[in-house]
N, C-alpha and C positions, 0 to 999 in steps of 0.2 A: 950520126951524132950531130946535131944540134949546135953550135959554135956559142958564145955564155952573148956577142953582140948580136948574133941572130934571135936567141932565145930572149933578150931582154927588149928586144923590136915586136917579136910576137906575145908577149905577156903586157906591154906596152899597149899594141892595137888591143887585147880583151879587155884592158880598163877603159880605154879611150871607148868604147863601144858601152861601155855603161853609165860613162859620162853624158847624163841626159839634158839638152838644150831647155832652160827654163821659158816657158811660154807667158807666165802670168795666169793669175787664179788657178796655183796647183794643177796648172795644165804644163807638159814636158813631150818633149822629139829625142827620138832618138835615130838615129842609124841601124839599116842593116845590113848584117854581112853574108857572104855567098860561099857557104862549106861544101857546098856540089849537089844538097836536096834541088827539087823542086819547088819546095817552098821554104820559107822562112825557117829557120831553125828553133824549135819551139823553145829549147834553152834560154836561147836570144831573149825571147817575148818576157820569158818567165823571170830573168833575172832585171832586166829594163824597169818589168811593172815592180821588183822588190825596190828598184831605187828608187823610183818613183812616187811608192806609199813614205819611202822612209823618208825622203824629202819634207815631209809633212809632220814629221812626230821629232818629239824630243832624243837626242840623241842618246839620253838614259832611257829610256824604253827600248830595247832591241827585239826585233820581231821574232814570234815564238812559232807560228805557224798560216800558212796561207795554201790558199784553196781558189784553184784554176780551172778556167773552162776552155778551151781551144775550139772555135767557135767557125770560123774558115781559114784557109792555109792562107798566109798574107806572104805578097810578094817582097824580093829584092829591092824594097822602097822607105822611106823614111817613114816610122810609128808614132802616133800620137796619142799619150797615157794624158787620161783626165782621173783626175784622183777626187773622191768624195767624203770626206771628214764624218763618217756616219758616226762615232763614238769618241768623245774624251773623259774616261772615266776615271777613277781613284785610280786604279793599277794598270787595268787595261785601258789599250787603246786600239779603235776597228775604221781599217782602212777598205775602200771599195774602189779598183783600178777598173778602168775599160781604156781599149786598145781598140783604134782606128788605126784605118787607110781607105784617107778620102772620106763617103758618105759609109765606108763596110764598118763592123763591129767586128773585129776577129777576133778577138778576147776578152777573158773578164775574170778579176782575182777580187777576191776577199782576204784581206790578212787581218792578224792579232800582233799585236805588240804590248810588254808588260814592262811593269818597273821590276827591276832584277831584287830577287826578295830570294829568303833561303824553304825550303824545307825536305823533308825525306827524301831519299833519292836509290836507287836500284837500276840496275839496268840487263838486257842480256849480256853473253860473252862472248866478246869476241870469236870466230870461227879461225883453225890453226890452218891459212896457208902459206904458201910459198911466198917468202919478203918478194917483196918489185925489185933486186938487185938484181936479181940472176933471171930476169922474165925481159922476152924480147918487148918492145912497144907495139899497137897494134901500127900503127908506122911503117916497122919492119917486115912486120910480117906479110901487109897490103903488099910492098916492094918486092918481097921473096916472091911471090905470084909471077913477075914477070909478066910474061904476055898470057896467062892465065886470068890476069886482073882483068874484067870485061870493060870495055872500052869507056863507057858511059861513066863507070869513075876513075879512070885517068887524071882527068881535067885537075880534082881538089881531093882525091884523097888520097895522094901521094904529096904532097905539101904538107910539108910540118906545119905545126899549129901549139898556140902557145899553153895548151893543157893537155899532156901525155896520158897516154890508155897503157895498162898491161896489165891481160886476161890473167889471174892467180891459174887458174884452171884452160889453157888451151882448148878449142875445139878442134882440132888436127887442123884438118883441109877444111879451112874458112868460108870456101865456095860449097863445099858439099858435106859438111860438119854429120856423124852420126847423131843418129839420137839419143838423149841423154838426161838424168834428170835436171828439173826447169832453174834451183839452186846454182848457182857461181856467182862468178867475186871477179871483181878487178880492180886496180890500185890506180889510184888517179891523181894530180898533182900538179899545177902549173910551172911549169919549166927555169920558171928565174923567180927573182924577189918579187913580191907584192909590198904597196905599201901598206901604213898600218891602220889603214881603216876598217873597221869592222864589217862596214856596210858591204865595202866590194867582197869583201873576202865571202859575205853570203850572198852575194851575188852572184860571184862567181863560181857556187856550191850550186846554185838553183841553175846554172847554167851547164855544166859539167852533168847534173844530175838527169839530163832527159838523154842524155848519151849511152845507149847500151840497158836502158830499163827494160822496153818491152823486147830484146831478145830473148830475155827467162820464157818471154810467150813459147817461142823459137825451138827453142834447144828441146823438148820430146818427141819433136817433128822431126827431127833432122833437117830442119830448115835455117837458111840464110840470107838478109836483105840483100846481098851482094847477087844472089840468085839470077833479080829479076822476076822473080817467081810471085816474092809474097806486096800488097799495097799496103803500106803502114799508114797512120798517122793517127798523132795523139790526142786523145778525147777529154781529157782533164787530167790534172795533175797538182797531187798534194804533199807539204811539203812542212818536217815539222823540226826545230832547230831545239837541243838539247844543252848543247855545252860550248865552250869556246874552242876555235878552232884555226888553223894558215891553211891556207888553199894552198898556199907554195911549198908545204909540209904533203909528206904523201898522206893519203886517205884511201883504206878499202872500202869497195861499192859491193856489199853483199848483196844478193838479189835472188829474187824467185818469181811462181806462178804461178797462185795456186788452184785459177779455172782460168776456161777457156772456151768459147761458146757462142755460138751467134755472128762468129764473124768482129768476137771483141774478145781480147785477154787483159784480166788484170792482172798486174805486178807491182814487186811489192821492194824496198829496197834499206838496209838499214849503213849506213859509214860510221866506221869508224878510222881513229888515232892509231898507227902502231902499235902504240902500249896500250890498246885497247877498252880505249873509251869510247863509249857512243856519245856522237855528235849530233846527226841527224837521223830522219827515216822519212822514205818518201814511199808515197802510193800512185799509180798512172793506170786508168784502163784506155787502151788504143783498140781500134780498129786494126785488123786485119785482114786480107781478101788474100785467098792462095789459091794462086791455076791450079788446075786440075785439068789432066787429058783428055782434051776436046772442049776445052774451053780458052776464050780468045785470050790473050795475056790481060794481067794488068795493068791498067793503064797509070805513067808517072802519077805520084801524087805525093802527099804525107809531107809531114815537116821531122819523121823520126831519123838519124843517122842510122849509118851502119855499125 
């Protein structure tokens, strides 16, 4: 358990991390942080480039949807987002982000932003599981491994971090999980108060939300990133904002798979509120590579967590 002055230092560094350096002409830096991938944490990128566009747009416009391309994995180095004013129109507004380091393009988003207007409204329902009270955090469960946890994450994935995971649905043995259908849920939620800006709070929605997507690939394999086995990383990533929501509120990540093929799975992700409102829904197809016997391992790569 997490102590409320530890938890409010790590919910602390995620804002300070999307607090992006203004450069002039709509150009911004940000920082990045080292959660034990190989490369850059695609969250990171994804919620950077959401402050980014929003920097630009009137703070009555809140952004309704945006659409990402993960372009090459960008190191543990500072990001630089140039933002392009493509649209200011009656309602809408269309923002176009690209993401340097140095001379590379690793990224690149399109978002929409609207004037908040009313009309009909419908949505799915909520799926019935297990509240996050009684569900261990994947935290605990990494630590319960013991010396079973393969060494290579030691380092960061035993370190608390200031947005908690926990699986609605366990996969038993996390190292060597049966196979199972691609459907599950986990409750997600940052650890202490945010403040009350809109902007982080879906920032930190689009950061949270590359966490745990393309395992729905995973799960009728009976496979595990933790493995070793599979090479992840994320190929685009879409992301569309429904209703008002606190990141420091829990949130379930319902999620699925519904192909897989070529060495790429899409997956598919909807959050909701407790009381069961949909919030967001997000889409991600990643790359995959899985040994196979008699074949050399995969080599580090990906910006996906485990």
């Amino acid at each position: 358990m997490t102590d409320s002055a530890t938890a409010a230092r790590l919910v602390g560094d995620l804002v300070d991390l999307m607090q992006l350096e203004p450069l002039g002409d709509d150009r911004f830096r940000g920082r990045s942080e080292d959660i034990g991938t190989p490369a850059v944490f695609g969250g990171q990128v994804l919620g950077q480039s959401l402050v980014a566009a929003s920097r630009t747009v009137d703070a009555g416009r809140p952004i309704h949807s945006m659409h990402a391309y993960f372009l090459l994995p960008g190191v543990h180095a500072p990001i630089d987002y140039a933002v392009d004013r493509v649209r200011d129109g009656r309602s809408f507004t269309t923002r176009h982000v690209v993401a340097r380091q140095g001379e590379r393009v690793i990224f690149e988003m399109s978002a929409s932003f609207q004037t908040v207007d009313e009309g009909m409204e419908h949505q799915f329902t909520m799926p019935v599981t297990p509240g996050p009270e009684a569900l261990p955090s994947e935290l605990d469960q990494r630590r319960a491994l013991g010396d079973r946890l393969p060494e290579r994450w030691r380092a960061k994935a035993l370190l608390p971090h200031g947005i908690e995971y926990r699986r609605a649905d366990p996969d038993g043995d996390i190292l060597s999980p049966a196979p199972r259908p691609s459907e599950g849920a986990l409750w997600l939620r940052a650890i202490a108060p945010l403040p009350d800006d809109p902007v982080v709070h879906r920032a930190l929605l689009a950061y949270a939300s590359d966490h745990g997507l393309l395992r729905a690939a995973l799960r009728p394999h009976g496979l595990s990133f933790m493995s070793g086995k599979v090479r992840p990383a994320s190929l685009d990533h879409a992301m569309w904002f429904h209703r008002d929501f606190r990141m420091d509120d829990w949130l379930l990540y319902v999620t699925d798979s519904p192909s897989a093929g070529g060495a790429r799975a899409l997956c598919r992700g909807s959050l909701y509120t407790p009381d069961g409102r949909l919030v967001a829904s997000t889409a991600q197809e990643g790359m995959l590579r899985v040994w196979r016997e008699g074949m050399p391992m995969p080599s580090a790569g990906g910006a996906a967590p485990i």
